[in-house]
N, C-alpha and C positions, 0 to 999 in steps of 0.2 A: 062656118061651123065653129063651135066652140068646142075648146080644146076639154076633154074628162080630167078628171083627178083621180089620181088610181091610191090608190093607199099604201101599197106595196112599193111604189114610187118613193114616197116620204117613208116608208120604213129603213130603204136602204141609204136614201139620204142621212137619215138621223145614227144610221151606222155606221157611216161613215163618219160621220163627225167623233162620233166617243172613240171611234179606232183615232184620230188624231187627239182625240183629247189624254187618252189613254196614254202615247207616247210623249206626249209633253210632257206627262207625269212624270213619269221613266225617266225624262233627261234634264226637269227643271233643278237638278242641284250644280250638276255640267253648266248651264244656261246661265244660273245664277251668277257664277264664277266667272263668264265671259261678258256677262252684264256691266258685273262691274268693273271690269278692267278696261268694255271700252267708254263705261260712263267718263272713268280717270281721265281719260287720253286728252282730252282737247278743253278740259275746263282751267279757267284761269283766275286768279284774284289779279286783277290789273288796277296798277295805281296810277296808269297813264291819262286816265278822264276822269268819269265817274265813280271807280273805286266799287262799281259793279261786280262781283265774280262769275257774272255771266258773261263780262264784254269779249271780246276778239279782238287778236292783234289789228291792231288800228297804226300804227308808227311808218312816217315816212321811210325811205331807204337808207335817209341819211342820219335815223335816229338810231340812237344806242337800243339796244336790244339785251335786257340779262333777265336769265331765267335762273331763280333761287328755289331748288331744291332741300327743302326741310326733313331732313331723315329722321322719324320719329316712329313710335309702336301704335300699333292698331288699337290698343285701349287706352289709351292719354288722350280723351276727350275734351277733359276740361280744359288740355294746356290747346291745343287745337283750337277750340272756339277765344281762348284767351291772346293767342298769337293771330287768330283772326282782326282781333281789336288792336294788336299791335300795331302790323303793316297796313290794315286796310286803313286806319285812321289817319297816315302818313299824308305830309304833302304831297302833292303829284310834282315829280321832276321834269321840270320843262327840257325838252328837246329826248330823252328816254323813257324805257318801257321796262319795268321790274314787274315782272310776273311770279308767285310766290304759290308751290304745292308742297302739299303734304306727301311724304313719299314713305311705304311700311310694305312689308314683303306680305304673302299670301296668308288669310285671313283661315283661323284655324278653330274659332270658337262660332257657334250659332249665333249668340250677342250681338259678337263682331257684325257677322253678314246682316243682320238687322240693321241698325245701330249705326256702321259705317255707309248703308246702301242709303239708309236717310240723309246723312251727311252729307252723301254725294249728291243726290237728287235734290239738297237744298242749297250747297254752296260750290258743289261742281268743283274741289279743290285739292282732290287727292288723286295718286298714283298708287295701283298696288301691284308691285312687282313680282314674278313668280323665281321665288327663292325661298327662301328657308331664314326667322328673323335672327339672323345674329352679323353684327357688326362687321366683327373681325375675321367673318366668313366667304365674302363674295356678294353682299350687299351692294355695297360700294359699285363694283364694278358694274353688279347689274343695271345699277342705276343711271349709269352713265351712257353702258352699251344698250340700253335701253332708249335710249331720245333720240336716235336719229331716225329709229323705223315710227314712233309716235308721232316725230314733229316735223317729218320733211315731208313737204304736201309734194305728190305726183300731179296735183291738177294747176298747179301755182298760182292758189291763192293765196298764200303767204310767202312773202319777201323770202329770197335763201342768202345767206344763211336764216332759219326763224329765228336764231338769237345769238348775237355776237358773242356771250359769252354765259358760263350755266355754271352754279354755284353748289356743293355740298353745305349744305349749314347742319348745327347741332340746334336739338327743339330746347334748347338752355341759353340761346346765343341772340342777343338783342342787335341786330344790324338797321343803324339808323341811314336809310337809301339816299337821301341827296348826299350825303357826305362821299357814300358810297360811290356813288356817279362821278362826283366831283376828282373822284383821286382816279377813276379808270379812262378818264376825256384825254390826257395826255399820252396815256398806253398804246401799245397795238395791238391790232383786232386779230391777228395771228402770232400761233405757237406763244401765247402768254399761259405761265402759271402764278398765280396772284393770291398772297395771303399772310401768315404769321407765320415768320420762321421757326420753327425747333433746331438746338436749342435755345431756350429761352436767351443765353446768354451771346448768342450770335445773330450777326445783322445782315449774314452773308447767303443771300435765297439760290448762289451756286453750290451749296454744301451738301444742306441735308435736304429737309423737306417743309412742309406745310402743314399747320396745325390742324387736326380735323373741326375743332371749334367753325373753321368754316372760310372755304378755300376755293378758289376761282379756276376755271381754266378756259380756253378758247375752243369755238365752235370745232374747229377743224380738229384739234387735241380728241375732242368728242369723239369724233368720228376716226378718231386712229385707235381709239381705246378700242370704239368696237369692232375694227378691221385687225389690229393686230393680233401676232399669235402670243405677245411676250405675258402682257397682264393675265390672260390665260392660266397661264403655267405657273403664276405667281397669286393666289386667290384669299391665302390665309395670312393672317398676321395682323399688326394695326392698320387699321385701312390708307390714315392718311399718311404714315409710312409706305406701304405696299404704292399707293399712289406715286410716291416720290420716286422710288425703285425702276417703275414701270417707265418713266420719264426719261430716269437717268440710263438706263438698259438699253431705249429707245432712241436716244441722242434728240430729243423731243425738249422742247420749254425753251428756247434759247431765248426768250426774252420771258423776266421775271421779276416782281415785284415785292419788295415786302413789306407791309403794311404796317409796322412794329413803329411805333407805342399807336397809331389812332386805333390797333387791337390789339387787345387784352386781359388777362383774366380782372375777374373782379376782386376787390381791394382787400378784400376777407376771405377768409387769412392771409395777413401778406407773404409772399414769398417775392423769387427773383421774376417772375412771370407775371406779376400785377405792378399796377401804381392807383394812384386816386384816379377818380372821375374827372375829365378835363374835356373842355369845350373841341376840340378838335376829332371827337371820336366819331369812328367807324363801326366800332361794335365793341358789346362789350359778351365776353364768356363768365361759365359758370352761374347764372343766376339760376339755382337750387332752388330756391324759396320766395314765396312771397313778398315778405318783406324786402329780401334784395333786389328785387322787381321795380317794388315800388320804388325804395331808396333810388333806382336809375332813373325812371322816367319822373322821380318830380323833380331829378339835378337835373334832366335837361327841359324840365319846364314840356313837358307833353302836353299838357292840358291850358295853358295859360293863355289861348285863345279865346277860350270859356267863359263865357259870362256871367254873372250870378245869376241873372234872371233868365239864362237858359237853364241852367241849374235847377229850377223849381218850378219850370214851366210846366202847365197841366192843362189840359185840351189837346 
């Protein structure tokens, strides 16, 4: 026997559909906001192969692992795609894995959620944190007590720790990676905090603190930042002070680094915190402007792999 077709059948069907269509309505701006926080979570700019930012940690166990954290605003698009050209262009560092996001607190314009949602679904390279955008508020903190529930895999496909060490940088701050690697291969993989000391006139990284220009610290630090009650209690101020604070309260960092002169500010205007450009750098701060951009990357010769006839090639 062949089965009828009732009509009343497909009426209730099709009612049920708009009643589901109906509350996705109701909850697509909720939806929206959990979209993109879990688009953030697992995309990477990796310099370790292809320089794909679709690729996935790929690094034996016995490769260095750092994750650079870009603190930057939800509308700084241009510096975004232009710091994409920075790092992605880089060599890849044989034997490490520098992974490079954008990271900006909760998105508060229409624009934005446009705008940033393209971003992510084309280059899969930001984090947006649920805080409130100011600096010297609990940023910081988020950010940090943030990566362990993102990036520790419960299914263990990824190596643990996922990255030996995970870096605050400023969206002003040019850090050229193999140099980078090169001065962290000696260091240990625990309880390190690694950077530019403040003040500028001291060389002593048991003193004060670490310059926010862009400052390193160890997996497991990570994960006391977010276990601990002290950073907490301490959420306002300069960040990469309150950072320093949290450390030194915590009896935390016993092995520390500092970086001073291969970082430092750029040479304009001089003060006691800059010097010229010089082949051994790590990074350089402060680049405000274009021009001073350029001025870095043609002293380190950025492009001088280039050849004229790649230059004018057309097809």
């Amino acid at each position: 026997m062949k089965a009828k077709n009732y009509p009343g059948g497909r009426v209730i069907i099709s009612s049920i559909f708009f009643i589901f269509f109906l509350c996705f309505l109701a909850s697509i701006k909720e939806l929206r906001f959990n979209s993109l926080l879990q688009l953030g979570k697992c995309a990477l700019i990796s310099t370790n192969s292809s320089l794909s930012p679709h690729d996935s940690l790929s690094s034996g166990e016995g490769d260095m692992r750092i994750f650079i954290g870009i603190l930057t605003l939800p509308d700084q698009y241009q510096r975004r795609h232009f710091l994409r050209l920075i790092y992605g262009t880089q060599t890849p560092v044989a034997g490490a894995q520098v992974d490079v996001k954008f990271v900006f607190c909760n998105l508060t314009k229409e624009d934005q959620k446009v705008l940033v949602a393209l971003e992510i679904m084309r280059y899969d390279d930001i984090i947006i944190l649920d805080c409130k955008e100011n600096m010297n508020k609990g940023k910081t903190y988020t950010y940090f007590s943030s990566l362990p529930e993102m990036l520790n895999d419960s299914d263990h496909l990824r190596p643990h720790p996922p990255y030996h060490y995970v870096m605050k940088a400023d969206d002003d701050t040019y850090f050229r990676l193999e140099h980078l690697v090169k001065s962290l291969k000696p260091l240990p993989r625990e309880d390190l905090y690694y950077g530019y000391v403040i003040p500028c006139t001291s060389m002593d990284p048991f003193v004060e603190y670490m310059s926010g220009m862009g400052y390193l610290i160890s997996w497991d630090l990570v994960e006391w930042i977010r276990e601990s009650e002290i950073p907490k209690e301490q959420l306002e101020g300069p960040e990469d002070k309150m950072l320093g604070e949290w450390l030194w309260i915590g009896r935390r960092a016993k092995n520390r680094y500092n970086a001073k002169w291969a970082m430092y500010n750029y040479p304009e205007p001089a003060t006691i915190c800059t010097h010229e450009l010089w082949p051994e750098t790590i990074a350089v701060h402060l680049l405000k402007t274009q021009e001073k951009w350029v001025h870095t990357l043609n002293y380190f010769n950025v492009t001088k792999n280039l050849k004229p006839s790649k230059l004018y090639h057309i097809g």
